[in-house]
Backbone bond lengths (Angstrom), bond angles and torsions (degrees), N, CA, C in turn:
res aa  C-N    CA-C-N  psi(-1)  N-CA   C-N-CA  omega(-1)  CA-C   N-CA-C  phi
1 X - - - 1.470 - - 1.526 109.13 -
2 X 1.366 118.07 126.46 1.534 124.79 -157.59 1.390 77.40 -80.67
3 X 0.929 145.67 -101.20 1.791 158.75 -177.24 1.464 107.36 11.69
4 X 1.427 113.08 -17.15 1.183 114.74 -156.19 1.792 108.73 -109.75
5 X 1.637 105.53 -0.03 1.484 116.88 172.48 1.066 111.74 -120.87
6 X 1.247 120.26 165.02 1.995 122.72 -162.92 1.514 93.19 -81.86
7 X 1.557 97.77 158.49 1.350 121.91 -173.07 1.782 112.28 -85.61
8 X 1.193 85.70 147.48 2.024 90.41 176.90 1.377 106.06 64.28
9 X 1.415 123.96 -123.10 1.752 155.86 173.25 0.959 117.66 -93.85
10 X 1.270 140.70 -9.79 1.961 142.35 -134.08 1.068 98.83 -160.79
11 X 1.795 96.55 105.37 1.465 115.96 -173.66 1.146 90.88 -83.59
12 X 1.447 145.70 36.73 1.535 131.78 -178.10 1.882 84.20 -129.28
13 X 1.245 131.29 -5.88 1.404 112.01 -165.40 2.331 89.73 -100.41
14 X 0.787 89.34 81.79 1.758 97.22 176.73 1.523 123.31 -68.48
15 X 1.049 129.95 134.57 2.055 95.19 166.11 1.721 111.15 -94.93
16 X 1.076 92.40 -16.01 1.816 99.01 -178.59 1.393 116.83 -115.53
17 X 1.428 121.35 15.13 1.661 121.34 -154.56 1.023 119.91 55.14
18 X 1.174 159.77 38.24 1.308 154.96 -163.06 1.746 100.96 -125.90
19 X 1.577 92.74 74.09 1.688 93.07 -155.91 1.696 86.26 -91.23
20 X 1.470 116.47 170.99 1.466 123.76 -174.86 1.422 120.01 -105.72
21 X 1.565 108.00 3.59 1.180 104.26 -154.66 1.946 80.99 -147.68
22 X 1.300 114.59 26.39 1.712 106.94 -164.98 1.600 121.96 -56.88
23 X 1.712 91.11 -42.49 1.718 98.07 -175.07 1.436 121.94 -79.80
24 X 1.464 114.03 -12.12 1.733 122.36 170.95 2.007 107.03 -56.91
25 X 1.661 103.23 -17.98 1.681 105.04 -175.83 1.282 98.92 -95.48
26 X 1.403 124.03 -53.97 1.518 140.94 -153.50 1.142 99.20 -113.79
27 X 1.714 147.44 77.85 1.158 159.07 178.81 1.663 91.36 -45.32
28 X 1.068 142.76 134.17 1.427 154.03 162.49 1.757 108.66 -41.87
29 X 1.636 110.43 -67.01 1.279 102.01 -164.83 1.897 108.30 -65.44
30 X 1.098 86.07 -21.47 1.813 80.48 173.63 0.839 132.01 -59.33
31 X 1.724 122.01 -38.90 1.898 131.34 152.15 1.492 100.48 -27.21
32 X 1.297 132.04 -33.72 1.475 116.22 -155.50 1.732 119.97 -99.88
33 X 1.558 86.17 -16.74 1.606 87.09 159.62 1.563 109.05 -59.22
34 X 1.831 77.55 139.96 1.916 120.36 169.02 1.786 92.78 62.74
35 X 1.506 121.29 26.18 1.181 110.96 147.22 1.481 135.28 -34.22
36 X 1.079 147.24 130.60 1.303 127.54 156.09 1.704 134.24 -53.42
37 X 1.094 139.32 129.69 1.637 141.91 -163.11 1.754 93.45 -70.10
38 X 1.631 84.94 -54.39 1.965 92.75 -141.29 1.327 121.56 -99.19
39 X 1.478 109.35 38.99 1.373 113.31 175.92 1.227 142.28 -119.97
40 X 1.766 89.24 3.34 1.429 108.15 -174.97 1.629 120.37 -102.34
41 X 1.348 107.00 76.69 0.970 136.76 -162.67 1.723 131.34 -59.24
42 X 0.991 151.41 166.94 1.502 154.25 173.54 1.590 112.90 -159.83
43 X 1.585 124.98 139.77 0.893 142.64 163.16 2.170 115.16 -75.40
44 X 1.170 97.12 135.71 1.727 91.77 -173.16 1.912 98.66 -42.54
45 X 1.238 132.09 -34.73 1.031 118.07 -147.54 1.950 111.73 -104.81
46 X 1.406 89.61 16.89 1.462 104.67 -168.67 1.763 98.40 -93.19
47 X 1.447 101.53 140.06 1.835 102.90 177.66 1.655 102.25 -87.35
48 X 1.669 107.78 -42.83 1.122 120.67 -159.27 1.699 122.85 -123.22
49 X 1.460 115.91 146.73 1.622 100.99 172.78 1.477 87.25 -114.82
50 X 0.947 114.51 162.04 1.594 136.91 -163.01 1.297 111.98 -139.56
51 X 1.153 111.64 119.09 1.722 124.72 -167.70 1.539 106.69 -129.16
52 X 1.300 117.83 124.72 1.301 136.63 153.16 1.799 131.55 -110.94
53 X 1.827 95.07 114.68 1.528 109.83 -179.98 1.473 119.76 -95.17
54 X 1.473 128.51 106.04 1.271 116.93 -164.26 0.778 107.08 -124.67
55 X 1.887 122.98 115.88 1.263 139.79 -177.31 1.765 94.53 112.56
56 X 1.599 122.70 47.85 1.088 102.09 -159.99 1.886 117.70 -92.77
57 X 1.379 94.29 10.28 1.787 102.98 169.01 1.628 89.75 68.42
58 X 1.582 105.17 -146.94 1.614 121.70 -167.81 1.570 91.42 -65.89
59 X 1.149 143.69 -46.78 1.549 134.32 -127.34 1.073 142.07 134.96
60 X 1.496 106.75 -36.72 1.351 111.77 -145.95 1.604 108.41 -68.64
61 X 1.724 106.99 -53.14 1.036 104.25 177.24 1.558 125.66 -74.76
62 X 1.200 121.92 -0.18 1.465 124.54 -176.97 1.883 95.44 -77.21
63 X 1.439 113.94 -44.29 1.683 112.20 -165.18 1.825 85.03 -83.40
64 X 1.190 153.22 -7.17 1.392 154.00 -173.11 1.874 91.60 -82.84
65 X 1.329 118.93 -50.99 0.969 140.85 -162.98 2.401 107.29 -66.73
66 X 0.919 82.10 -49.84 1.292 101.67 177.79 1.425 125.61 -71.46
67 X 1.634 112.86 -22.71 1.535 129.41 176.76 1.522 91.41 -83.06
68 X 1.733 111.18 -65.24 1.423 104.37 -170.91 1.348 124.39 -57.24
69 X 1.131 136.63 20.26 1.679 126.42 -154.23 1.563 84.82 -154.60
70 X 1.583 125.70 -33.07 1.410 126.93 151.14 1.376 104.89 -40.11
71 X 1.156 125.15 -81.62 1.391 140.47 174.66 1.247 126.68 -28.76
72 X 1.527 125.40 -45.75 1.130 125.68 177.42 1.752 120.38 -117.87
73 X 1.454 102.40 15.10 1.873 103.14 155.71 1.680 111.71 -35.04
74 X 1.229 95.51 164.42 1.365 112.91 -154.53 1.559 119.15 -173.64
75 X 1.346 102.99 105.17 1.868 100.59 174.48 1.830 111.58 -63.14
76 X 1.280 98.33 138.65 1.552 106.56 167.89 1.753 131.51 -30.25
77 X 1.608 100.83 -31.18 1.437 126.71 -170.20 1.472 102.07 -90.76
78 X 1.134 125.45 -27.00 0.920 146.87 165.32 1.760 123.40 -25.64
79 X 1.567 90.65 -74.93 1.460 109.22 174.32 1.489 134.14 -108.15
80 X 0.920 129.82 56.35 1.818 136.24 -177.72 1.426 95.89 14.59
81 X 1.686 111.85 -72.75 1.469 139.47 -175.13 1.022 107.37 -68.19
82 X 1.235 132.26 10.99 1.383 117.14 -177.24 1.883 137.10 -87.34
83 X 1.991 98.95 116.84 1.715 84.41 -146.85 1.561 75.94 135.91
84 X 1.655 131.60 -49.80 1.212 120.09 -176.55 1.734 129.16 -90.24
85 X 0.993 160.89 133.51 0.997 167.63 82.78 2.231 89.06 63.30
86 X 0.971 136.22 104.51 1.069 126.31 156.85 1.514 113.90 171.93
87 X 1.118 139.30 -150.10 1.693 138.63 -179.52 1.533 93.03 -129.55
88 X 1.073 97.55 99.79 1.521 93.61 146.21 1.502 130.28 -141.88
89 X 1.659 126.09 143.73 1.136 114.33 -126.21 1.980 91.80 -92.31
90 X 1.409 118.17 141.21 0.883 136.68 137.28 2.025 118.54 -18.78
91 X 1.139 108.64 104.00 1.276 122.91 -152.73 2.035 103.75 -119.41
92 X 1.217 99.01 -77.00 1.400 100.78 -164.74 1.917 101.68 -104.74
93 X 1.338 99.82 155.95 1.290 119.03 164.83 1.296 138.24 -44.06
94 X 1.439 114.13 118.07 1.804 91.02 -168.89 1.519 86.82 -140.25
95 X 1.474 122.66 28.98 1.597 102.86 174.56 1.289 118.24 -83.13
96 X 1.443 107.96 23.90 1.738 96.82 169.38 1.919 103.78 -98.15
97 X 1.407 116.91 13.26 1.045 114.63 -166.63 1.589 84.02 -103.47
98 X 1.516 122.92 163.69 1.405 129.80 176.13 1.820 96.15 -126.59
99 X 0.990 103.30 134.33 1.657 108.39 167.76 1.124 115.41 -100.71
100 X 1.293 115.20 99.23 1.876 124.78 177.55 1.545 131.89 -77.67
101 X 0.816 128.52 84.08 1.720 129.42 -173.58 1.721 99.36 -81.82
102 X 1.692 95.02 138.50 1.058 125.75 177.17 1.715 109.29 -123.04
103 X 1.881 125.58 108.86 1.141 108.07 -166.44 1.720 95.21 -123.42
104 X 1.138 123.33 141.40 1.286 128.23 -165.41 1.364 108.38 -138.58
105 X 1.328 116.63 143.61 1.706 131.51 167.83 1.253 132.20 -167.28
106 X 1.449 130.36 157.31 1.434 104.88 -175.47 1.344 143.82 -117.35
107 X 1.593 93.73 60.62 1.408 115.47 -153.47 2.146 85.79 -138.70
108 X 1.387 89.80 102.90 1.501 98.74 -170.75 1.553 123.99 -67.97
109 X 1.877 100.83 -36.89 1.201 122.09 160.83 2.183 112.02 -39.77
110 X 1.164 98.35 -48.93 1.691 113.86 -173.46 1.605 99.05 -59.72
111 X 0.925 105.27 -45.87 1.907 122.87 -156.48 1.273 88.04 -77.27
112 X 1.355 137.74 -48.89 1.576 119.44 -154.57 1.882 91.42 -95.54
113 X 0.946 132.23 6.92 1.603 140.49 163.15 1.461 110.66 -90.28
114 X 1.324 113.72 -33.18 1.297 116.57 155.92 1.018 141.01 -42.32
115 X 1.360 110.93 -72.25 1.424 134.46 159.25 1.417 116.24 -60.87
116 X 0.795 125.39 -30.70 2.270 128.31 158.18 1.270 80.31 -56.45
117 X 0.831 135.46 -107.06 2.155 131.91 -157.50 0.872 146.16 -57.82
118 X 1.821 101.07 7.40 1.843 139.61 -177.72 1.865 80.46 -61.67
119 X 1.586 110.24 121.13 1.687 95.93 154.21 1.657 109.41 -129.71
120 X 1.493 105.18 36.19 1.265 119.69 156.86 1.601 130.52 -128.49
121 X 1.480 116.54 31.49 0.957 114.99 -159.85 1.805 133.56 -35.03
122 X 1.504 91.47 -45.65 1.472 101.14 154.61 1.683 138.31 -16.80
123 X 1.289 77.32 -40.29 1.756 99.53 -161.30 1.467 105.18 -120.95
124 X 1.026 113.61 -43.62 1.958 105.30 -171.85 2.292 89.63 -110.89
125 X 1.233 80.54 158.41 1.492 113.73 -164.64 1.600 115.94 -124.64
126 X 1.356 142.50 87.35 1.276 129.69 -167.05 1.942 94.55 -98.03
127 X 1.551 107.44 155.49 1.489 101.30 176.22 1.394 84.41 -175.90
128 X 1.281 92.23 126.10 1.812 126.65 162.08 1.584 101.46 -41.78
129 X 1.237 134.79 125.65 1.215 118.66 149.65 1.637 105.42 -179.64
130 X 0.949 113.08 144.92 1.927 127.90 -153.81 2.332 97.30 -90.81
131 X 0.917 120.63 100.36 1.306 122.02 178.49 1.373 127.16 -41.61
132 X 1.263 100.59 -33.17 1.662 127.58 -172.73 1.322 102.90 -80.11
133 X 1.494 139.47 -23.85 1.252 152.76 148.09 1.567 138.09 -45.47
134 X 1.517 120.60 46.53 1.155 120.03 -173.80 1.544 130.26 -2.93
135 X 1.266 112.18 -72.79 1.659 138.28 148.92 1.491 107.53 -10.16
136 X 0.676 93.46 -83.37 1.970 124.84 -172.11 1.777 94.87 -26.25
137 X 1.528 96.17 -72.79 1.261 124.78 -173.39 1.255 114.72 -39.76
138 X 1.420 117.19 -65.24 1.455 125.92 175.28 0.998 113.47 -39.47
139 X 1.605 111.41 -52.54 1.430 117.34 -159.61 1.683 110.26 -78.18
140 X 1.690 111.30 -32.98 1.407 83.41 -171.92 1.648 100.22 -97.32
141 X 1.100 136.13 5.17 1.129 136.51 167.08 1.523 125.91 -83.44
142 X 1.833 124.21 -13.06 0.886 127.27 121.39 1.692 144.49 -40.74
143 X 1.346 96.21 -47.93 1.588 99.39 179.10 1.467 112.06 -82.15
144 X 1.308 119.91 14.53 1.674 139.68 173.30 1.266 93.34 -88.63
145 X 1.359 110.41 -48.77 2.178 110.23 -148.14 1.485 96.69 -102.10
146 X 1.731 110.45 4.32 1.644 106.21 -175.11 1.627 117.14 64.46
147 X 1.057 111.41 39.27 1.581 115.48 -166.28 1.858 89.67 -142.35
148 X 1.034 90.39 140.68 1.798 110.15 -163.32 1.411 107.26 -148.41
149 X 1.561 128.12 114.02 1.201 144.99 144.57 1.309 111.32 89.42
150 X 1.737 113.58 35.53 1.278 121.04 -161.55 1.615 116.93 -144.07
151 X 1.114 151.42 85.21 1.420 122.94 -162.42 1.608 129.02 -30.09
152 X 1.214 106.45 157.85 1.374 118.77 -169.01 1.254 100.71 -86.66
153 X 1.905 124.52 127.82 1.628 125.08 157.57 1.570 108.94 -114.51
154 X 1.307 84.85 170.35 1.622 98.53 -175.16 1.780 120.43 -12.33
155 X 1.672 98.34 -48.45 1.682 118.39 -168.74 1.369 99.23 -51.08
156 X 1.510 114.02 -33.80 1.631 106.41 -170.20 1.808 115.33 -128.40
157 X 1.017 93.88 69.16 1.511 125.55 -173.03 1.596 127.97 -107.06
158 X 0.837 146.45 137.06 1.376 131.32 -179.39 2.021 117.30 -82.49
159 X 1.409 109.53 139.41 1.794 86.85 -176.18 1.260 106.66 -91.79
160 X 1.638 126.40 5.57 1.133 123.35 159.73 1.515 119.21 -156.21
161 X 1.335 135.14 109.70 1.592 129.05 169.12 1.748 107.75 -80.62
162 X 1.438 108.01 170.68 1.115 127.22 -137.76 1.383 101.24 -135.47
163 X 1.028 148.06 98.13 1.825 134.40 -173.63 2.197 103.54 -121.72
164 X 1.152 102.01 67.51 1.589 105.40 177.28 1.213 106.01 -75.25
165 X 1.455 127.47 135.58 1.199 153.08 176.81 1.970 89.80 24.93
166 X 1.024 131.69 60.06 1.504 144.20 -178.06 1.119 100.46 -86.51
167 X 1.309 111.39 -82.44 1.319 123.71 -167.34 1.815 148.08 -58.88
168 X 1.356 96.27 -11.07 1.771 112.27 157.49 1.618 105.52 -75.36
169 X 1.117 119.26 -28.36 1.678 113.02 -179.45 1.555 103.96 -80.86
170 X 0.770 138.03 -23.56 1.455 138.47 -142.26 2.072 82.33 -114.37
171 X 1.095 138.39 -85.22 1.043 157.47 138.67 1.828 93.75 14.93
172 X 1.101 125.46 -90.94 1.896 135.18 179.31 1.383 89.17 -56.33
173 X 1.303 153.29 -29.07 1.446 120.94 177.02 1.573 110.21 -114.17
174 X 1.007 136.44 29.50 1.647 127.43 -175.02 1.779 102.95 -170.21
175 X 1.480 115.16 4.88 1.308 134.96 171.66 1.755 109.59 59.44
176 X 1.489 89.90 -147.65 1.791 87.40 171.11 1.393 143.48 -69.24
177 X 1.160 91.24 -29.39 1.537 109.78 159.37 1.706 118.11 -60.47
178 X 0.838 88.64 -52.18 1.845 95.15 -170.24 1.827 99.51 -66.60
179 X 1.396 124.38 -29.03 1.149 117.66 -165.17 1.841 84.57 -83.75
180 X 1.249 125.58 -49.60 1.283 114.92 174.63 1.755 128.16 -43.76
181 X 1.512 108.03 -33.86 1.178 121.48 173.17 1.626 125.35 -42.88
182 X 1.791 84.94 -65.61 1.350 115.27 -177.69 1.475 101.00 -45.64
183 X 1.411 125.41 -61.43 1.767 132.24 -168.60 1.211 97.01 -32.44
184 X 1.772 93.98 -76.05 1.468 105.14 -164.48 1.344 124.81 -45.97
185 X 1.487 130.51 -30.32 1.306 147.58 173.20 1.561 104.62 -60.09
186 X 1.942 124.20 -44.02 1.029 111.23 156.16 1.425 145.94 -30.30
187 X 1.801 96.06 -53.39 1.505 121.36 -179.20 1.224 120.48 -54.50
188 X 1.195 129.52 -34.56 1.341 174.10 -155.55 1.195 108.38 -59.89
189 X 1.869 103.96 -75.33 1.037 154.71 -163.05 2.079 115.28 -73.64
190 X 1.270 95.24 -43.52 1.708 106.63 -166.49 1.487 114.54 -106.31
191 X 1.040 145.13 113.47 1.498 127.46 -164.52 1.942 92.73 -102.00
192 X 1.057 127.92 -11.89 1.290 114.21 169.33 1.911 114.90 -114.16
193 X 1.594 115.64 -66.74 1.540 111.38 -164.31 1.486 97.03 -121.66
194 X 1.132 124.61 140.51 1.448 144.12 156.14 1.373 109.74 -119.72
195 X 1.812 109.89 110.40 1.439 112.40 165.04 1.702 122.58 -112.29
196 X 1.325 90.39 131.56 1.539 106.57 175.81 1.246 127.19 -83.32
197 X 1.580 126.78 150.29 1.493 124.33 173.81 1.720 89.22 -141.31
198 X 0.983 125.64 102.74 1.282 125.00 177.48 1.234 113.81 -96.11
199 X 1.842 133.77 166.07 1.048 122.38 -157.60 1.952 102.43 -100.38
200 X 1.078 94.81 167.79 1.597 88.03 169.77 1.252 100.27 -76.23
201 X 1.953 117.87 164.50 1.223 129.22 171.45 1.476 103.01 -66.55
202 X 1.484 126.72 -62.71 1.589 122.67 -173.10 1.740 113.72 -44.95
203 X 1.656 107.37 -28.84 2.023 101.49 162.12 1.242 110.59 -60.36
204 X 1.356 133.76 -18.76 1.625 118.76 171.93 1.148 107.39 -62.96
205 X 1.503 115.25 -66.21 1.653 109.98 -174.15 1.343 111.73 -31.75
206 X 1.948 116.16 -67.64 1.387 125.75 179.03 1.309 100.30 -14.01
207 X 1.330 116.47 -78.77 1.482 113.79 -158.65 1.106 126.88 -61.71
208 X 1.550 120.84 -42.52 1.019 139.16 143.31 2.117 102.07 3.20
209 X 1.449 88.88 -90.97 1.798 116.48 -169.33 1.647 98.25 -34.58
210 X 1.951 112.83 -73.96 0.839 116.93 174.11 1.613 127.79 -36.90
211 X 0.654 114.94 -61.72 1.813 124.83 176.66 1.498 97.20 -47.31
212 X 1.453 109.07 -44.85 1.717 93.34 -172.43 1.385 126.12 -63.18
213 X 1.584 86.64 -37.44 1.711 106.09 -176.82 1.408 103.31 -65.91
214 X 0.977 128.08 -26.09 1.504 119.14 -176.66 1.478 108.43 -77.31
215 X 1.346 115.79 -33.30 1.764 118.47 -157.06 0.862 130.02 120.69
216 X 1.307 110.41 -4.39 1.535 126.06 174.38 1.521 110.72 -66.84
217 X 1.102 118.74 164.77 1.603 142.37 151.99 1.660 120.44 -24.92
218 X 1.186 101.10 -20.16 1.779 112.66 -152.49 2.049 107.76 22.80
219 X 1.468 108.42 59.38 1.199 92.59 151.95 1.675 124.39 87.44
220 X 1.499 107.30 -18.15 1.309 100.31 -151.32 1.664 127.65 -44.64
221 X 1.429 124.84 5.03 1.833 104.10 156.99 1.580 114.14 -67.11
222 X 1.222 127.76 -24.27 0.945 125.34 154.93 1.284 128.67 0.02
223 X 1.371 130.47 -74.34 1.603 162.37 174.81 1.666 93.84 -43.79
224 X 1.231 118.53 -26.18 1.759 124.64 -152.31 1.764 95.22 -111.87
225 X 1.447 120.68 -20.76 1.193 98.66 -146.93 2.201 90.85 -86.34
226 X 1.719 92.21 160.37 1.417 76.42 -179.38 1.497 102.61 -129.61
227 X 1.300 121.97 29.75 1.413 134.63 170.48 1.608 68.03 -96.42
228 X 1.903 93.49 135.62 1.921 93.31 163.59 1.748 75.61 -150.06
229 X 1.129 120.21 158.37 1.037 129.63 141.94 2.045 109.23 102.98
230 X 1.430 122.23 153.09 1.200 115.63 -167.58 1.854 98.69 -63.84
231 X 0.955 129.95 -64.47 1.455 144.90 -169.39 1.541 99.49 -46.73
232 X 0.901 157.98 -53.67 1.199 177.34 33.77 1.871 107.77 100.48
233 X 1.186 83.88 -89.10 1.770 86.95 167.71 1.583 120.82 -72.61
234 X 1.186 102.32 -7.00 1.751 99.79 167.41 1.478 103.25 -99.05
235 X 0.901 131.34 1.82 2.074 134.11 167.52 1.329 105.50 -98.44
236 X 1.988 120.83 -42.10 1.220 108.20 150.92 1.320 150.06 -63.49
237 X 1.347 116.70 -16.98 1.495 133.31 144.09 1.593 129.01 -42.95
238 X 1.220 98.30 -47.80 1.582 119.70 -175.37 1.241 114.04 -88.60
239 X 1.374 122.14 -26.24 1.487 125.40 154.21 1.603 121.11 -67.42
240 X 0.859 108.98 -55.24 1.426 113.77 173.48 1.318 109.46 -43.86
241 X 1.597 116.73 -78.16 1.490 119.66 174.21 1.540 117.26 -50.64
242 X 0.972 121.69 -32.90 1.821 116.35 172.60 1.201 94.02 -74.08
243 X 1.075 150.18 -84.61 1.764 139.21 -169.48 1.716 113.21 -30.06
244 X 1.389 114.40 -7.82 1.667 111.13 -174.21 1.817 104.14 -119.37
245 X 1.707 89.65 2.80 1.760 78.25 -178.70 1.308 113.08 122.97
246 X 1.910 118.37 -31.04 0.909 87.33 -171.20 2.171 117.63 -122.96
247 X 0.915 91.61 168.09 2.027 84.63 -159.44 1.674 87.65 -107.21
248 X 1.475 105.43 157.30 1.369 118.98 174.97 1.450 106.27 -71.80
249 X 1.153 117.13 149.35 1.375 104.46 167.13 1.686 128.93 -127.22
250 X 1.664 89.76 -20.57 1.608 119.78 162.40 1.305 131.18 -156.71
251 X 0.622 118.37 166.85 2.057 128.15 -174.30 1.382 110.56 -163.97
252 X 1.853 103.90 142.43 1.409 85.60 161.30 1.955 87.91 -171.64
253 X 1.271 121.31 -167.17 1.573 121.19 -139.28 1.556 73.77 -121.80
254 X 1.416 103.45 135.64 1.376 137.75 160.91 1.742 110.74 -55.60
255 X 1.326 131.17 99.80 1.513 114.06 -160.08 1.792 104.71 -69.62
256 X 0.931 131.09 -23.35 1.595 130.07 178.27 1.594 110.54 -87.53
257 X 1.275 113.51 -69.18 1.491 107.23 172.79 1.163 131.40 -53.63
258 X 1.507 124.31 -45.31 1.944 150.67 179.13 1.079 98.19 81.31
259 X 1.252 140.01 56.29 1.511 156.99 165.68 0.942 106.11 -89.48
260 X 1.635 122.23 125.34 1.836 113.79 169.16 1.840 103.10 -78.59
261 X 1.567 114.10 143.86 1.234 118.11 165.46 1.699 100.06 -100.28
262 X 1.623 111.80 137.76 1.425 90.18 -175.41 2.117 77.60 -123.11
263 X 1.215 105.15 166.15 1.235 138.92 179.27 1.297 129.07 -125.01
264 X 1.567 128.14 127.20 1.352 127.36 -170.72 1.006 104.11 -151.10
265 X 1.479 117.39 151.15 1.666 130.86 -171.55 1.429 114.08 -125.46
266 X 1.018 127.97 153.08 1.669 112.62 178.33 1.581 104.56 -93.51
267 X 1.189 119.98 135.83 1.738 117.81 -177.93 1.641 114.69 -61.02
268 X 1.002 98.34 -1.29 1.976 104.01 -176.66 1.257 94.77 -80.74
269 X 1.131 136.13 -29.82 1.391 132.36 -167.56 1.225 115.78 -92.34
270 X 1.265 93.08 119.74 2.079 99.99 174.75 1.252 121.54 -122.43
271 X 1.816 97.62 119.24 1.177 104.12 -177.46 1.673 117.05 -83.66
């Protein structure tokens, strides 16, 4: 799919982000500064935590993602606060639990570079597949949970999805609707945390420029969309996800990039 490689010369002019060269700007382990430790939670009776990365580019940060959350599992009993924003120390044993990452995108070229540099195969899962695609979704997110030709319940759910710089691409090509889509498809998807990194409003323009300069389209739903502005699409975020259950519970600014990470929990869950 031609659509699916950068325009002109300028591997930075993308139409979907699916840049080739992403993590040489945005070093992976750096996303993870001022992470939170203590929220990534397990019930005594859980084997597995289950992680979904969508939009996960080459890799890097999806297997970055999987060490840290390796690292900081955590029984429920564990943390009073746990679910909150704070330090609390890592207490009981949970290596009988396996943390499974599932990283997905739809840029096939990305995915099979992925999987060349997967050095956990066991454990992390890369797979081509378009989000905006109902179909797609089921299917390869079924053949994750081992469940085939059946709707998905709670049992095969993710305990946390992942939306990094996702949502300005999704948003410039499928407008307001589609950025609404996408959420809800989150909600869907996570029966406990969904974390966001949304893009700034001034990266629309960026892309915008870029894309033009190349020959591209520059975008045109653009002109239509009427989420404008950072405040705006972060109230539309938070609406969406509070109407499905789930409430923010923390946020806070990326110290190198200045990206807000926002965080949400579903209220069914008690820590």
């Amino acid at each position: 799919m031609s659509s699916l490689t950068y325009l002109g010369t300028d591997p930075g002019a993308s139409k979907y982000g699916n840049f080739i060269n992403y993590y040489d700007f945005h070093p992976a382990k750096e996303r993870l500064d001022g992470f939170p430790t203590n929220i990534w939670c397990v019930d005594k009776r859980d084997t597995r935590y289950a992680c979904l990365d969508v939009g996960c580019n080459s890799g890097e940060l999806t297997q970055n993602l999987w060490e840290f959350i390796s690292a900081n599992l955590r029984l429920k009993s564990d943390a009073a606060e746990c679910g909150q924003i704070a330090d609390c120390p890592k207490q009981s044993s949970v290596d009988e639990v396996k943390c499974m990452m599932l990283g997905l995108d739809l840029d096939q070229t990305l995915i099979l570079r992925a999987s060349e540099a997967n050095t956990r195969k066991d454990l992390i899962h890369f797979k081509h597949c378009d989000i905006m695609n109902d179909v797609e979704v089921e299917q390869v997110v079924g053949n994750f949970f081992g469940v085939h030709n059946q709707k998905l319940d709670c049992d095969h759910k993710f305990d946390v999805v992942f939306l990094f710089s996702v949502t300005m691409w999704i948003h410039l090509n499928y407008g307001d609707p589609g950025l609404s889509k996408l959420l809800c498809t989150a909600t869907k998807l996570s029966r406990n945390l969904i974390v966001i990194e949304p893009q700034l409003w001034k990266c629309y323009s960026a892309a915008k420029r870029r894309c033009t300069r190349a020959g591209g389209d520059g975008f045109p739903l653009l002109s239509n969309i009427k989420l404008r502005g950072n405040e705006a699409i972060e109230k539309e975020i938070s609406k969406i996800l509070s109407e499905a259950g789930f409430k923010k519970i923390a946020e806070f600014e990326e110290p190198k990039w200045k990206r807000k990470m926002l965080f949400f929990q579903h209220s069914s869950v008690r820590m």
